[in-house]
PyMOL Python script that loads the backbone (N, CA, C, O; Angstrom):
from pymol import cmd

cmd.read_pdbstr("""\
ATOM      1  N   UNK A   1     -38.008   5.833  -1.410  1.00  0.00           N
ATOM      2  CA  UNK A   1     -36.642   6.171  -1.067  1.00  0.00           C
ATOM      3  C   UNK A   1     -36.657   7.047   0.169  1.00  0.00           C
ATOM      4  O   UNK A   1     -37.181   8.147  -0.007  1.00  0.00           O
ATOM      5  N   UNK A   2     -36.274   6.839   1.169  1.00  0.00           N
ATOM      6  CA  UNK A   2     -35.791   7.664   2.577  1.00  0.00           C
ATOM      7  C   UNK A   2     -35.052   8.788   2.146  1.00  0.00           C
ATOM      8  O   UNK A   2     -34.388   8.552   1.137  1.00  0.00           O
ATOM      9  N   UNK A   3     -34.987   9.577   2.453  1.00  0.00           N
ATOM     10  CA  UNK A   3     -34.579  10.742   2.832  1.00  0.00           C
ATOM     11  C   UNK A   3     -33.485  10.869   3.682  1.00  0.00           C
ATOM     12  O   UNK A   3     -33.743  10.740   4.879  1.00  0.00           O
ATOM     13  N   UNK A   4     -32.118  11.128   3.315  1.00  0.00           N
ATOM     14  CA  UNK A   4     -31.533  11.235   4.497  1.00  0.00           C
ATOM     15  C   UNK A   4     -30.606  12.918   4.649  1.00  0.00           C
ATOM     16  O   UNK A   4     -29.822  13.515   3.911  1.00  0.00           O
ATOM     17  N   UNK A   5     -31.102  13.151   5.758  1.00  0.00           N
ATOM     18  CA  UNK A   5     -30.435  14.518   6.056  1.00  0.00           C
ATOM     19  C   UNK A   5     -28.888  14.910   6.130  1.00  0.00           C
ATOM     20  O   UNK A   5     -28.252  15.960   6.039  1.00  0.00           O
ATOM     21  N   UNK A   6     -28.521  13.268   6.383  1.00  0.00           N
ATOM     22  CA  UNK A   6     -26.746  13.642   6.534  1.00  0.00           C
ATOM     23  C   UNK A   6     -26.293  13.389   4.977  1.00  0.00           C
ATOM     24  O   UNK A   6     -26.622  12.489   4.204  1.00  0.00           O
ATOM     25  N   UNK A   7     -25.213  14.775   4.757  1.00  0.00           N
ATOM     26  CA  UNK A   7     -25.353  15.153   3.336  1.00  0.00           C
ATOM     27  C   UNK A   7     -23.831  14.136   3.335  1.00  0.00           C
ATOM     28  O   UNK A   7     -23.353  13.972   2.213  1.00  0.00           O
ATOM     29  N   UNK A   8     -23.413  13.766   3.990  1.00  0.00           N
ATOM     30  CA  UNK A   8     -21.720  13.247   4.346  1.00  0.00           C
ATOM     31  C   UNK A   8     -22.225  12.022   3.548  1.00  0.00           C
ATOM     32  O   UNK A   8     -23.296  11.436   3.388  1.00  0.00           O
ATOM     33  N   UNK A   9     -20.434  11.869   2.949  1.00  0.00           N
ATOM     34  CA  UNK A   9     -20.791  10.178   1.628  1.00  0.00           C
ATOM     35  C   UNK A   9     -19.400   9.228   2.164  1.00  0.00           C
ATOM     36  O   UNK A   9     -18.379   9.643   2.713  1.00  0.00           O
ATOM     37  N   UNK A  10     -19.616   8.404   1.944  1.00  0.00           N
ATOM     38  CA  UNK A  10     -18.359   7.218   2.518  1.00  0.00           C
ATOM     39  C   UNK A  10     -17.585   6.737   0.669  1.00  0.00           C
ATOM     40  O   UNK A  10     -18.034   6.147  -0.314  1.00  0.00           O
ATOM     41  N   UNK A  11     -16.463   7.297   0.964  1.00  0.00           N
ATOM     42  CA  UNK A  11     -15.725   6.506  -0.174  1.00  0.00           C
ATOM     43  C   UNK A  11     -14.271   5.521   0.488  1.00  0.00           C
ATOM     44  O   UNK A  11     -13.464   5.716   1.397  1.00  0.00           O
ATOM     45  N   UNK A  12     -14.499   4.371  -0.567  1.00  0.00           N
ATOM     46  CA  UNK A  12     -13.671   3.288  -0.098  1.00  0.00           C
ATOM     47  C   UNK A  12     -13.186   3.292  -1.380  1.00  0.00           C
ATOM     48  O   UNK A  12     -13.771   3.379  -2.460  1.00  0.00           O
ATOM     49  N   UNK A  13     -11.340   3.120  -0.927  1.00  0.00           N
ATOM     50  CA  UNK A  13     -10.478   3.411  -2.502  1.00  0.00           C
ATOM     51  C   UNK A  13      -9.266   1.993  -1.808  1.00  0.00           C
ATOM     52  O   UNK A  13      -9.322   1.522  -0.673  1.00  0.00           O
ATOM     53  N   UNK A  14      -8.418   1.658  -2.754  1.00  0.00           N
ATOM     54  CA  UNK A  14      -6.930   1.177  -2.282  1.00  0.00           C
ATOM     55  C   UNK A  14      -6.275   2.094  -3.018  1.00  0.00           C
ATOM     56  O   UNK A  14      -6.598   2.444  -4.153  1.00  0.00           O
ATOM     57  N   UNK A  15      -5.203   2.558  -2.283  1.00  0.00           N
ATOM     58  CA  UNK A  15      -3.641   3.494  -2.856  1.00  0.00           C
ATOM     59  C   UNK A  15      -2.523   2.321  -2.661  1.00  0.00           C
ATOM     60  O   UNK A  15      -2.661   1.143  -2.331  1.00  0.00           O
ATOM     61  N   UNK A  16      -1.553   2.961  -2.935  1.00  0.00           N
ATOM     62  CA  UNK A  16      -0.328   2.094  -2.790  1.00  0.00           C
ATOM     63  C   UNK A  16       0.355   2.789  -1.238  1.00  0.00           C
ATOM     64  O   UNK A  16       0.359   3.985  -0.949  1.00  0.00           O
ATOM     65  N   UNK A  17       0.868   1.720  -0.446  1.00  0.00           N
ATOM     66  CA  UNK A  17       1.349   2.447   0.942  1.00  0.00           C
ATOM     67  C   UNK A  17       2.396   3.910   1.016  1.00  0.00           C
ATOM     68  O   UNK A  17       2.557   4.797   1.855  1.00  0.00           O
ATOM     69  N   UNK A  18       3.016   3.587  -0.425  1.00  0.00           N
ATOM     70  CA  UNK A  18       3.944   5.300   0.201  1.00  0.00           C
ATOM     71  C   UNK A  18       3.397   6.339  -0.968  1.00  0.00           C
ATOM     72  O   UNK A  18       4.235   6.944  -1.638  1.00  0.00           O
ATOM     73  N   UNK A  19       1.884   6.553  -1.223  1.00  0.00           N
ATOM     74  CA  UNK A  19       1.464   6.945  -1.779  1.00  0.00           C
ATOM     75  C   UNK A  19       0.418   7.648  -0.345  1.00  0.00           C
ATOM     76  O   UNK A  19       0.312   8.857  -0.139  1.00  0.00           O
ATOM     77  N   UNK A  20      -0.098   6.816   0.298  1.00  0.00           N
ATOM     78  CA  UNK A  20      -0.717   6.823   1.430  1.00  0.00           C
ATOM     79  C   UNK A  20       0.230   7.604   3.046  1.00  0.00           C
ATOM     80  O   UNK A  20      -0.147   8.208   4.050  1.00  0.00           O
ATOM     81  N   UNK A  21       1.468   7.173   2.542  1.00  0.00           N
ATOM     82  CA  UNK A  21       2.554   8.189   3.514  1.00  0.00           C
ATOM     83  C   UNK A  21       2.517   9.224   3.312  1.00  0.00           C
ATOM     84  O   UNK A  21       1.998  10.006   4.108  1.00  0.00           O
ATOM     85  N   UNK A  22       3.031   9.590   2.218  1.00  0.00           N
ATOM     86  CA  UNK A  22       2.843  11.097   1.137  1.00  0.00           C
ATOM     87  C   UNK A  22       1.508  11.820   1.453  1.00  0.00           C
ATOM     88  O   UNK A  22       1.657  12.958   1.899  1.00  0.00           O
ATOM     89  N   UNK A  23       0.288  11.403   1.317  1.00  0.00           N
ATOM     90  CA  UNK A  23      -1.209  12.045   1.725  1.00  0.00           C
ATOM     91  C   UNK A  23      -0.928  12.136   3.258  1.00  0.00           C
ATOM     92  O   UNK A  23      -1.171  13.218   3.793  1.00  0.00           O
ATOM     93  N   UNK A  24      -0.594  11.434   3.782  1.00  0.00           N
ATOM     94  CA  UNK A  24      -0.828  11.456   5.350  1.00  0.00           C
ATOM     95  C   UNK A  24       0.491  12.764   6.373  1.00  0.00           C
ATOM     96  O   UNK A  24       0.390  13.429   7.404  1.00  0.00           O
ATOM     97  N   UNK A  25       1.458  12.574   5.456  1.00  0.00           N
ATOM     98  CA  UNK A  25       2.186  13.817   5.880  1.00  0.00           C
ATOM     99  C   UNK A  25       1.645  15.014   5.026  1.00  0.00           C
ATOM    100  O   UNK A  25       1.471  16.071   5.634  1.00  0.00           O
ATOM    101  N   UNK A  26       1.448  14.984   4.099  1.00  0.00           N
ATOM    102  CA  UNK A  26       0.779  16.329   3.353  1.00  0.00           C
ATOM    103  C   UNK A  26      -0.193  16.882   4.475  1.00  0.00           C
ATOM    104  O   UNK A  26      -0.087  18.011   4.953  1.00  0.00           O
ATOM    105  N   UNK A  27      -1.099  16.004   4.818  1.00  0.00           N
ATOM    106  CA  UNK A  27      -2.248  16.509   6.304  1.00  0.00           C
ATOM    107  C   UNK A  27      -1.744  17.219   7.247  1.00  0.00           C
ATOM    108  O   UNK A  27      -1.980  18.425   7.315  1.00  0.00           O
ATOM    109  N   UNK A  28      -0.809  16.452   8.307  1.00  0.00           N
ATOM    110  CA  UNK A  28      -0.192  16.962   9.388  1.00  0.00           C
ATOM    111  C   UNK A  28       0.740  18.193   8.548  1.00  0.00           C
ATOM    112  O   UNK A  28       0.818  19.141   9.329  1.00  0.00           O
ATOM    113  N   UNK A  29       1.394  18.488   7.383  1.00  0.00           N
ATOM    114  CA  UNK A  29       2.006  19.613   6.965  1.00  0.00           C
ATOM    115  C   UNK A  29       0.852  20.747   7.118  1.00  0.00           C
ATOM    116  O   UNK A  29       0.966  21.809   7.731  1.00  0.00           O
ATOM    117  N   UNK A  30      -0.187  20.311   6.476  1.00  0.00           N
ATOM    118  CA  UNK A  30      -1.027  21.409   6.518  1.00  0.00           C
ATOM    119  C   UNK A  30      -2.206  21.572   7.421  1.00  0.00           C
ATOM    120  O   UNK A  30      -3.198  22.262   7.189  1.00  0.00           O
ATOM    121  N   UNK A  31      -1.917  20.693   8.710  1.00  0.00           N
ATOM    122  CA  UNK A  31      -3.086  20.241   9.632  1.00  0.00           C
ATOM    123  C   UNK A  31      -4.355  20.433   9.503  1.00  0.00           C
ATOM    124  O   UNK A  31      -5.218  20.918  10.234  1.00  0.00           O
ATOM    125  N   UNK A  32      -4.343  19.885   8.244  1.00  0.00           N
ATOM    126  CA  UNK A  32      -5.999  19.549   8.268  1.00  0.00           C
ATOM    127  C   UNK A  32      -6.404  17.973   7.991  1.00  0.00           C
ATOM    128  O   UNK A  32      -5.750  17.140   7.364  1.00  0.00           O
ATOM    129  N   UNK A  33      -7.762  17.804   8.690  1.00  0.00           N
ATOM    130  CA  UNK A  33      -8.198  16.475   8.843  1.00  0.00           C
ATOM    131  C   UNK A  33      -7.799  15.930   6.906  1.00  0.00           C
ATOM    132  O   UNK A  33      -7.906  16.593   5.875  1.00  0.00           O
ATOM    133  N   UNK A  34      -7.449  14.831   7.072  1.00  0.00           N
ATOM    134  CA  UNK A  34      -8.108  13.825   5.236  1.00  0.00           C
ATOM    135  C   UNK A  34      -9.252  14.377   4.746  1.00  0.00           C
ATOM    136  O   UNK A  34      -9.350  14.977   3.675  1.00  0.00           O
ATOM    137  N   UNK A  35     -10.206  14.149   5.622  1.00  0.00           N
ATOM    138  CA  UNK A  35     -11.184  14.223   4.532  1.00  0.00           C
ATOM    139  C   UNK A  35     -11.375  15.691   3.852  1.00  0.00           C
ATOM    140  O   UNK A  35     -12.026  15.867   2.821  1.00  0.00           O
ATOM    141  N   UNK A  36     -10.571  16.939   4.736  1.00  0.00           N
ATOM    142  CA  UNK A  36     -11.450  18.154   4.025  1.00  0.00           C
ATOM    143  C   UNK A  36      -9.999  18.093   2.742  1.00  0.00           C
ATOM    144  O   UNK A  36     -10.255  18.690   1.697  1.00  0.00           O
ATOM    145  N   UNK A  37      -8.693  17.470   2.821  1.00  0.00           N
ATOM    146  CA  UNK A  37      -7.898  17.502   2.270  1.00  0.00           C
ATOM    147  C   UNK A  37      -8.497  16.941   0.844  1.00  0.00           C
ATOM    148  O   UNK A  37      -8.606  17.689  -0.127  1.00  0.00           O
ATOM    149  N   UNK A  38      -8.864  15.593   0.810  1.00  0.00           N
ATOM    150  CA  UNK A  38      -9.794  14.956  -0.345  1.00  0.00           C
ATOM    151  C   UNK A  38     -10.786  15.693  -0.492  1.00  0.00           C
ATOM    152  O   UNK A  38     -11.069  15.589  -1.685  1.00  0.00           O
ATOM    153  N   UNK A  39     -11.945  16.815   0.292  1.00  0.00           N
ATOM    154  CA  UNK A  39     -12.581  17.299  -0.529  1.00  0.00           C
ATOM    155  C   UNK A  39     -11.915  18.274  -1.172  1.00  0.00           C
ATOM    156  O   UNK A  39     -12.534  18.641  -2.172  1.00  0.00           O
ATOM    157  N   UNK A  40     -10.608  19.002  -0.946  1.00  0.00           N
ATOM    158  CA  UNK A  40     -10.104  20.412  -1.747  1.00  0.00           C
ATOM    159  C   UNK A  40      -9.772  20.063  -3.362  1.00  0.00           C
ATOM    160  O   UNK A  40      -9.852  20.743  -4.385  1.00  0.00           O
ATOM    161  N   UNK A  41      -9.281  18.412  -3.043  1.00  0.00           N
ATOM    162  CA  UNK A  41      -8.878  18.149  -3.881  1.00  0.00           C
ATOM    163  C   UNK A  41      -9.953  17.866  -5.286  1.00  0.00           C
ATOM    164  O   UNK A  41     -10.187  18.443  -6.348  1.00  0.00           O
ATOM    165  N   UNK A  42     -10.255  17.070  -4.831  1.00  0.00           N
ATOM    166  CA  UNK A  42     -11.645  16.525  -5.796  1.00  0.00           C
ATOM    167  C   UNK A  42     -12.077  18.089  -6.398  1.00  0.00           C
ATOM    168  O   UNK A  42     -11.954  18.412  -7.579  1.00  0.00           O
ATOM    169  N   UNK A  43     -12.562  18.898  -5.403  1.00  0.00           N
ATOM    170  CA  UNK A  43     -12.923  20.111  -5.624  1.00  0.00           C
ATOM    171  C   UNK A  43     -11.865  21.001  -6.934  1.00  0.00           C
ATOM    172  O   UNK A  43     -12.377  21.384  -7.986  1.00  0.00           O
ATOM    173  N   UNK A  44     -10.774  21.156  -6.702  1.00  0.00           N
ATOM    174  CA  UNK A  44      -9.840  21.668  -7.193  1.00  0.00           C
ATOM    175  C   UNK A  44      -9.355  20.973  -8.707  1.00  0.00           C
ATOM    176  O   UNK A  44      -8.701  21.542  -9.581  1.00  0.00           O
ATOM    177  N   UNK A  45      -9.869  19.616  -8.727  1.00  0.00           N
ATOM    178  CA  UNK A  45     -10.128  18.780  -9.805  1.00  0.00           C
ATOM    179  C   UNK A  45     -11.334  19.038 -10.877  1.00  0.00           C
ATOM    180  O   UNK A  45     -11.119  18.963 -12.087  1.00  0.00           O
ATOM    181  N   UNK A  46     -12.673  19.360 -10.315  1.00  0.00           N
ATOM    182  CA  UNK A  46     -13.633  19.653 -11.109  1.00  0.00           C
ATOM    183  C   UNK A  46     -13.460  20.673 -11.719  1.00  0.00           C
ATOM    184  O   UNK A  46     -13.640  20.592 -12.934  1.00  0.00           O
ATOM    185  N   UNK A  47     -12.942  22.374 -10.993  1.00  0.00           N
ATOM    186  CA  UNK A  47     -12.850  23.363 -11.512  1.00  0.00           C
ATOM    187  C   UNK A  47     -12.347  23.426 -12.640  1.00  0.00           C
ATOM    188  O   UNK A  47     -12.718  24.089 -13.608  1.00  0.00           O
ATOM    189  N   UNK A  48     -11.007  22.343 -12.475  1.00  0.00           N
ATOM    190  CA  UNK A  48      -9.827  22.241 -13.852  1.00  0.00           C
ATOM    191  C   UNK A  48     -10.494  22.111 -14.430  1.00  0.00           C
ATOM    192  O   UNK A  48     -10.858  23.005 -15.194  1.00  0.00           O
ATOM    193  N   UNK A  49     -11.234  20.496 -14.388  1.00  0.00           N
ATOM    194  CA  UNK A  49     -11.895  20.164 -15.943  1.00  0.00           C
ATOM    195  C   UNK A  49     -12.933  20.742 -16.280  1.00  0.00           C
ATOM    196  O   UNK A  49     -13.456  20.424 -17.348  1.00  0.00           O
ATOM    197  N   UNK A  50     -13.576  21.864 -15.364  1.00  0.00           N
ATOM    198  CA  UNK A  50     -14.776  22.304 -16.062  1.00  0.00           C
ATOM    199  C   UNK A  50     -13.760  23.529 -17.373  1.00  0.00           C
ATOM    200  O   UNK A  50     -13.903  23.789 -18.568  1.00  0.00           O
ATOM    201  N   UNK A  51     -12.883  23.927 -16.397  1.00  0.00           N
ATOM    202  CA  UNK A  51     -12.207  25.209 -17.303  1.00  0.00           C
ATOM    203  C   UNK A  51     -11.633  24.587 -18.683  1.00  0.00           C
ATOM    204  O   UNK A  51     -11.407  25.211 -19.720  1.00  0.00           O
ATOM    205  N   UNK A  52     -11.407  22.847 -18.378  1.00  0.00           N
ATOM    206  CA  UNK A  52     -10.257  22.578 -20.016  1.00  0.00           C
ATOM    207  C   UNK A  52     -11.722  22.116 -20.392  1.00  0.00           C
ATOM    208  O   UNK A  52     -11.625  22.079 -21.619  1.00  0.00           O
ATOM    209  N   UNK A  53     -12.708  21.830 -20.167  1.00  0.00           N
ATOM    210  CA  UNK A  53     -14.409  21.144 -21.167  1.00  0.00           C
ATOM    211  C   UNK A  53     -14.758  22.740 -21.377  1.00  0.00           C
ATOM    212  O   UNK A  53     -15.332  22.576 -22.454  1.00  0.00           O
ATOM    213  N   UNK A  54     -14.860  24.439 -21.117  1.00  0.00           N
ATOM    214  CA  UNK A  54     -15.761  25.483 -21.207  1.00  0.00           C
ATOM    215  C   UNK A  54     -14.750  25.597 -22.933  1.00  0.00           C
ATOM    216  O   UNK A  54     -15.239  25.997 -23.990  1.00  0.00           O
ATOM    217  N   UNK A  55     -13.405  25.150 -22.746  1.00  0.00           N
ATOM    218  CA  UNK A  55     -12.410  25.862 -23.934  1.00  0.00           C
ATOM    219  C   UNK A  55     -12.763  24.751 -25.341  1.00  0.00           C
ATOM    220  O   UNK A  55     -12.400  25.080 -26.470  1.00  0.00           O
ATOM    221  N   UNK A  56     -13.468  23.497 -25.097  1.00  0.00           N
ATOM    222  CA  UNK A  56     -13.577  22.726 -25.990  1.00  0.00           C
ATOM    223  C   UNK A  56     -14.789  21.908 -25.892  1.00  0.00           C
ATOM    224  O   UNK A  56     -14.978  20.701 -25.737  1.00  0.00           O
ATOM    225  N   UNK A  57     -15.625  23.025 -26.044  1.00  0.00           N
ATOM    226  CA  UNK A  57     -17.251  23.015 -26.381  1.00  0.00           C
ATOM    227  C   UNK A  57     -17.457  22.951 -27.797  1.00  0.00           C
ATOM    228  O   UNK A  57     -18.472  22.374 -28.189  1.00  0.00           O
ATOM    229  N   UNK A  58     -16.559  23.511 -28.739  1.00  0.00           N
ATOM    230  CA  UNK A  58     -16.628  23.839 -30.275  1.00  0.00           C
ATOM    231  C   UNK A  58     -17.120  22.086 -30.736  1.00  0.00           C
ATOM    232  O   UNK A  58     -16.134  21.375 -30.929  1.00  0.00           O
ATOM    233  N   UNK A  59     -18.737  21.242 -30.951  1.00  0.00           N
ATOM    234  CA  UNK A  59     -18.336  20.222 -31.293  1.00  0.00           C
ATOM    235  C   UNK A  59     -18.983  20.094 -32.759  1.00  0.00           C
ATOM    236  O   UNK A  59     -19.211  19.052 -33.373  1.00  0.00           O
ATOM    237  N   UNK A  60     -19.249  21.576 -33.213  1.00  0.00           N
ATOM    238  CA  UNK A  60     -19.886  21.792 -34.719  1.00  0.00           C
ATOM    239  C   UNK A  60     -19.082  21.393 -35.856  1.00  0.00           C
ATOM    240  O   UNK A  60     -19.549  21.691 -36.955  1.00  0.00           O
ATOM    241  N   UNK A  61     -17.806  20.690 -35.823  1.00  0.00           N
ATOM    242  CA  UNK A  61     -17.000  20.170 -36.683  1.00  0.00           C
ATOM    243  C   UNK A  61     -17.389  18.804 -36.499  1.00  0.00           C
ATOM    244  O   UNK A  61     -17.197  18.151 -37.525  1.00  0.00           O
ATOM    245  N   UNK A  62     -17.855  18.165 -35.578  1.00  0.00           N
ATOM    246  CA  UNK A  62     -18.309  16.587 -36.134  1.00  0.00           C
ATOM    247  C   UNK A  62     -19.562  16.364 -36.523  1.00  0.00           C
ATOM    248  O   UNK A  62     -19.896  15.247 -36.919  1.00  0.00           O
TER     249      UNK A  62
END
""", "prot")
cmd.dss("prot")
cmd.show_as("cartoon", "prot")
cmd.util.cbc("prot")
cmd.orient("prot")
């Protein structure tokens, strides 16, 4: 397996077009490029679910 130094990943999705309007003015509202917008997000996604999986660890009842 190669080694590659560039830590950057390519994701390919379909949205629906005024779903894709909505993201694309959200950017220019907050002028930042897409992609760091999709990483806050994703990001801001894991935290949640790590915080709602730390509250429902209890799995000594099954």
């Amino acid at each position: 397996m190669k080694y590659n130094k560039n830590k950057n990943i390519q994701i390919t999705f379909t949205i629906r077009e005024n779903l894709y309007f909505r993201f694309k003015t959200l950017c220019k509202a907050e002028k930042k490029m897409p992609a760091t917008v999709l990483k806050e997000f994703i990001k801001n996604y894991v935290e949640e679910k790590e915080i709602d999986n730390n509250g429902n660890d209890d799995y000594s009842s099954y």
